[in-house]
VEXLO-258739 format. One record per residue (C-alpha): residue in one letter; x, y, z. Coordinates in Angstrom, 1 decimal. Example, Ala and Ser with C-alpha at 12.3 -4.5 7.8 and 13.67 -1.06 7.14 Angstrom:
2
   res       xx       yy       zz
     A     12.3     -4.5      7.8
     S     13.7     -1.1      7.1
***
This chain:
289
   res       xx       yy       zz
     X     73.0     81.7    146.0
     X     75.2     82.5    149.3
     X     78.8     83.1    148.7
     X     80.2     80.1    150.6
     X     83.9     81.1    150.2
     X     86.2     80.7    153.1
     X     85.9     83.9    155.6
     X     89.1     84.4    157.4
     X     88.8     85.9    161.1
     X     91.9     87.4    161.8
     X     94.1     90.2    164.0
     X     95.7     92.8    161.6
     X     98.0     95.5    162.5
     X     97.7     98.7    161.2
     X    100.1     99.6    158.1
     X     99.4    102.9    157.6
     X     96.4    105.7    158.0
     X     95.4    108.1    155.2
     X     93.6    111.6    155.8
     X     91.7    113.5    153.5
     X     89.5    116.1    153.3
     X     85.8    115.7    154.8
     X     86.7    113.3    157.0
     X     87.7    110.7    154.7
     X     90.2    108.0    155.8
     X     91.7    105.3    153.7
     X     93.4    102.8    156.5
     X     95.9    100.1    155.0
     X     96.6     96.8    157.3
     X     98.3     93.7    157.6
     X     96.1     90.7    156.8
     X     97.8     88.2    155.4
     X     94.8     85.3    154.7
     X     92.2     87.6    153.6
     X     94.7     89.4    151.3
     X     95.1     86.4    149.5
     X     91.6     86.0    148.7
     X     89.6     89.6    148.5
     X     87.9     90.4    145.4
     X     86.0     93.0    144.0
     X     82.9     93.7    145.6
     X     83.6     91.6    148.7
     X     83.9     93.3    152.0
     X     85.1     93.2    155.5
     X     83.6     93.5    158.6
     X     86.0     95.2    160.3
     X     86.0     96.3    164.4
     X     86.6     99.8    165.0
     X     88.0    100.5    168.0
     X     87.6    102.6    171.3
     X     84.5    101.7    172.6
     X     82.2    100.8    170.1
     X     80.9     97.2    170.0
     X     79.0     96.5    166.3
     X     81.8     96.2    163.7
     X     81.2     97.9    160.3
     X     80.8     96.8    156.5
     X     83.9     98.1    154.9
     X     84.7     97.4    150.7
     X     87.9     96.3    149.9
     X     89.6    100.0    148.0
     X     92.5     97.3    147.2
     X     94.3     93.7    148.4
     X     97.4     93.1    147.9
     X     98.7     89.1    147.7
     X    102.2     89.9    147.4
     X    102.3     92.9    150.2
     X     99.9     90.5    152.4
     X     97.5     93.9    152.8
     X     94.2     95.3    152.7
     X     92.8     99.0    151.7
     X     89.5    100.3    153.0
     X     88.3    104.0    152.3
     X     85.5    105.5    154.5
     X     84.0    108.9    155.8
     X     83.5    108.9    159.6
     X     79.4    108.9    160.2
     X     79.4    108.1    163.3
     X     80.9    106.9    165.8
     X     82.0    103.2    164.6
     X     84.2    105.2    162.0
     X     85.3    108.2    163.9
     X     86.9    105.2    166.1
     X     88.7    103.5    163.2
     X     89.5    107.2    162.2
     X     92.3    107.5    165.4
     X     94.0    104.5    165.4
     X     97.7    104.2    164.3
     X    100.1    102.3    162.7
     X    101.2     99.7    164.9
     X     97.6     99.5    166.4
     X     95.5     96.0    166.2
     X     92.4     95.6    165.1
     X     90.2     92.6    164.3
     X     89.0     91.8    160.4
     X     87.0     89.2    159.3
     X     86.3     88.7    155.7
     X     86.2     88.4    152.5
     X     82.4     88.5    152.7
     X     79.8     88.2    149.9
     X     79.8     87.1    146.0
     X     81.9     90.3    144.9
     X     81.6     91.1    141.3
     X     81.7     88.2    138.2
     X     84.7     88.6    135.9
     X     83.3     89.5    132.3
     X     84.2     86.1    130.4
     X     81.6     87.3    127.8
     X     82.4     90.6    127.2
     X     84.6     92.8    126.1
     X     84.0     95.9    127.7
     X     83.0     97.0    130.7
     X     82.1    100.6    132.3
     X     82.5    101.4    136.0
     X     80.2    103.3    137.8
     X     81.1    104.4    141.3
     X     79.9    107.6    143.9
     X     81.5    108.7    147.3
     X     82.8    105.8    149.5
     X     81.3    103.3    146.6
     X     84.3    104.0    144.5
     X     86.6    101.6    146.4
     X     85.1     98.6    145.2
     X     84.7     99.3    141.1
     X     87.9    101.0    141.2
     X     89.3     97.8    142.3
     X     87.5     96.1    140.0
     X     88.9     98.7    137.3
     X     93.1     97.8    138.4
     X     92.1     93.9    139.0
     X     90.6     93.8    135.0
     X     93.3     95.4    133.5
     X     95.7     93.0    135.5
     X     94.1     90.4    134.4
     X     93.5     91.2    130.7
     X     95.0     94.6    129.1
     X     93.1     94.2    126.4
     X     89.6     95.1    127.3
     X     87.9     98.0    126.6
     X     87.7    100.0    130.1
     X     85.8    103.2    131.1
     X     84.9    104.8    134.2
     X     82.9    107.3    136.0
     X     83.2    108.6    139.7
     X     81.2    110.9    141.3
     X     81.4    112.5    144.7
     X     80.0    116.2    146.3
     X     83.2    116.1    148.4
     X     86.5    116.2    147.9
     X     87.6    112.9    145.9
     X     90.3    111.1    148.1
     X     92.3    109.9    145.4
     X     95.0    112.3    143.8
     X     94.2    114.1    140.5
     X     95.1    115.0    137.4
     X     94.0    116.3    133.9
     X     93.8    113.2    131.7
     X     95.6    112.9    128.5
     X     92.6    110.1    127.2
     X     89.8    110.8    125.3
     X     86.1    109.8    126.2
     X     83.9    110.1    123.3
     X     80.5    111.6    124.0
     X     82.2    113.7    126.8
     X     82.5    117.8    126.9
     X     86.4    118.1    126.3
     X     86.1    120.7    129.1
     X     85.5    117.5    131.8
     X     88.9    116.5    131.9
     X     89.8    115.8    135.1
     X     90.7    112.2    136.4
     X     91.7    110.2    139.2
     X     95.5    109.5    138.8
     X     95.4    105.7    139.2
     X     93.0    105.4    136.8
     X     95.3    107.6    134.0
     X     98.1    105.6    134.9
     X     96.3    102.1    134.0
     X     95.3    103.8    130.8
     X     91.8    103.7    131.7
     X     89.7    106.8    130.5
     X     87.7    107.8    133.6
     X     85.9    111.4    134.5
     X     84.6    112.7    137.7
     X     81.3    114.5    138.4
     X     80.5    116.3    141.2
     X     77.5    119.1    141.7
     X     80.0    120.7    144.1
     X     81.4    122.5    140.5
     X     85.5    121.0    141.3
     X     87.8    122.3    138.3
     X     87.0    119.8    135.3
     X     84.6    118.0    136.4
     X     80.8    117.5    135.2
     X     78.6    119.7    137.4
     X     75.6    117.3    137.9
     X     75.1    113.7    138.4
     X     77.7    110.7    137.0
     X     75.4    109.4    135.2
     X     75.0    111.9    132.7
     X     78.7    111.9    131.1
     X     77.7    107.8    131.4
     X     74.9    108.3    129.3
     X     76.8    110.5    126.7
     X     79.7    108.0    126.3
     X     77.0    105.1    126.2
     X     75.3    107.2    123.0
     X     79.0    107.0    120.9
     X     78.5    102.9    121.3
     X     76.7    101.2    118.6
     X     74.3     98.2    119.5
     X     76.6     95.8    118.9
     X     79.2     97.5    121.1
     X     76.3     97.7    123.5
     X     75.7     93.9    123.4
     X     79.8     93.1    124.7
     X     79.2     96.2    127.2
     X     78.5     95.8    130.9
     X     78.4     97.9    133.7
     X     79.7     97.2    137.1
     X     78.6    100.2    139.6
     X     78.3    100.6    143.8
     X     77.1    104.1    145.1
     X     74.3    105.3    147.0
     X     70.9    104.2    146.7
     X     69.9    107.5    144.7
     X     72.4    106.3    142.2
     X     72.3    103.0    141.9
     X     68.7    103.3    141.0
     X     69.8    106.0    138.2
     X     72.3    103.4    136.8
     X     70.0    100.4    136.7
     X     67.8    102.7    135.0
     X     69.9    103.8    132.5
     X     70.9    100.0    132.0
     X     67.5     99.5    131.2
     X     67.4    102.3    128.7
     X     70.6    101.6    127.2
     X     69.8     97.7    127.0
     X     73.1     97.0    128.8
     X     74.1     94.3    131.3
     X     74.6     96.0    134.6
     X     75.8     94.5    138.4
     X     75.1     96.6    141.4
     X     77.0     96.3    144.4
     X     74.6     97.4    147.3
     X     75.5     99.2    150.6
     X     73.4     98.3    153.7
     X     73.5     98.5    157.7
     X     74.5     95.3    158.8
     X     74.3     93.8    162.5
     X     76.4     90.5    161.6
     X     77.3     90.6    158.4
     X     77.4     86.4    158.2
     X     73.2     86.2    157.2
     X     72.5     85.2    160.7
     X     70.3     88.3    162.1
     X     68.7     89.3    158.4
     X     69.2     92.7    159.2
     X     70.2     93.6    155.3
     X     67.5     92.0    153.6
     X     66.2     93.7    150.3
     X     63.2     93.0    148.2
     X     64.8     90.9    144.7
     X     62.9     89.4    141.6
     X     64.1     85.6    140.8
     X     62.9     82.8    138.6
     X     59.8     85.8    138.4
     X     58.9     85.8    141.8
     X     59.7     88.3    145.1
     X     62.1     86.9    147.1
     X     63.9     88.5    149.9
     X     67.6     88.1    149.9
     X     70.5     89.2    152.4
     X     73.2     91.9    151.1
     X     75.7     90.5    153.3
     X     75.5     86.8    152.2
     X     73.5     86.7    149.0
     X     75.2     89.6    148.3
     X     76.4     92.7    147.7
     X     76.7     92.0    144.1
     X     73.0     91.7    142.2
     X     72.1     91.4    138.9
     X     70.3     95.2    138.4
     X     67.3     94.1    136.6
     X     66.7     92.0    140.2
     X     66.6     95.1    142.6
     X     63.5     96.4    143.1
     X     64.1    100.1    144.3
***
């Protein structure tokens, strides 16, 4: 079924610009009806500046009610992002949003894992701060991967994750702070983190949990397509409950051109639905890949 929120179009001014290494960007603006609003998983579609005219899909990386703000983290590919790359605070720039179903709050479980790989973090690490907001009580993990730098700041984390090489002990900060185990895996060998693919410390930790732990266990994850298909797999495998948040190109981003249509199973037949609308948010046993 479509999301049929309310999407807000409105002007926001540019808060503040964040540079990181590889060209990564996390740009913070003023927008104060889609702040109130955003979830995890949801999107913007967000114009870019200088002279490009298609707007791009952004994740919300974080909304703030009380601030009135919004957080989106990119890499420039492209020129659409190289734009939004060079504007300022103080600068304008058009948002409309929040788009799509985001991801379902786990009434009926009690823990949840977090899967998330280069500019697919934002939206499960926002998921990660909303849930513990929201209940401090359930149990949280999560994994990150990325072959570049990650644009979050560090640290060596003081929390164990069972199944997992002590030696992989380096964290995002955020995460540590929440109290939220997490470990990062890169194949680009960073100091303490797992050389190979997030998925694999996954699978360890997911080997510690018994099968009723298993049953109260979901996974939320967003990443490239390479990965997403790993973690639906290993959702199969591990008989877990798993939601994918997918990335696509989008022309509209409003279900009107059906440019970001994907191939789903439901009520056991093919059916194709629209990442933008229907979207970005799937069950992972409906993607075929």
């Amino acid at each position: 079924m479509a999301n049929t929120g309310i999407i807000f179009e409105e002007t926001a001014e540019v808060v503040e610009q964040l540079k990181f290494e590889a060209g990564q960007f996390v740009t913070i603006v003023k927008a104060e009806k889609s702040s109130q609003t955003a979830k995890p998983g949801q999107f913007a579609f967000v114009e870019c500046g200088g002279n490009t005219l298609l707007r791009r899909p952004l994740s919300y990386l974080r909304s703030s009610k009380e601030k009135g703000t919004i957080e989106f983290m990119y890499k420039t590919v492209g020129p659409g992002l190289e734009a939004l790359s060079q504007i300022k605070p103080g600068d304008e720039i058009k948002v409309m949003g929040p788009i799509g179903n985001g991801f379902i709050y786990p009434s009926s479980k009690k823990s949840v894992i977090l899967i998330g790989g280069g500019v697919g973090i934002p939206p499960v690490l926002f998921m990660g701060e909303e849930l513990k907001k929201a209940n401090h009580d359930i149990g949280l993990v999560a994994f990150f991967g990325s072959e570049v730098p990650f644009p979050f700041q560090t640290c060596k984390s003081s929390l164990a994750m069972p199944g997992v090489n002590d030696s992989i002990d380096t964290t995002i900060d955020d995460m540590e702070k929440l109290g939220v185990s997490c470990r990062l895996s890169s194949q680009a060998g960073y100091d303490g983190c797992h050389l190979g693919f997030v998925t694999e410390p996954a699978n360890n930790f997911i080997d510690t949990l018994s099968d009723s732990q298993k049953s109260e266990t979901v996974i939320y994850a967003c990443g490239p397509e390479s990965m997403l298909e790993a973690v639906a797999q290993l959702a199969k495998e591990q008989q877990l409950d798993c939601m994918l948040s997918l990335e696509e190109h989008m022309a509209c981003a409003i279900g009107g051109c059906a440019g970001c249509t994907v191939k789903v199973l439901e009520d056991d037949h093919e059916k194709m639905k629209r990442v933008c609308v229907d979207g970005p948010v799937f069950n992972a046993e409906q993607i075929y890949f």
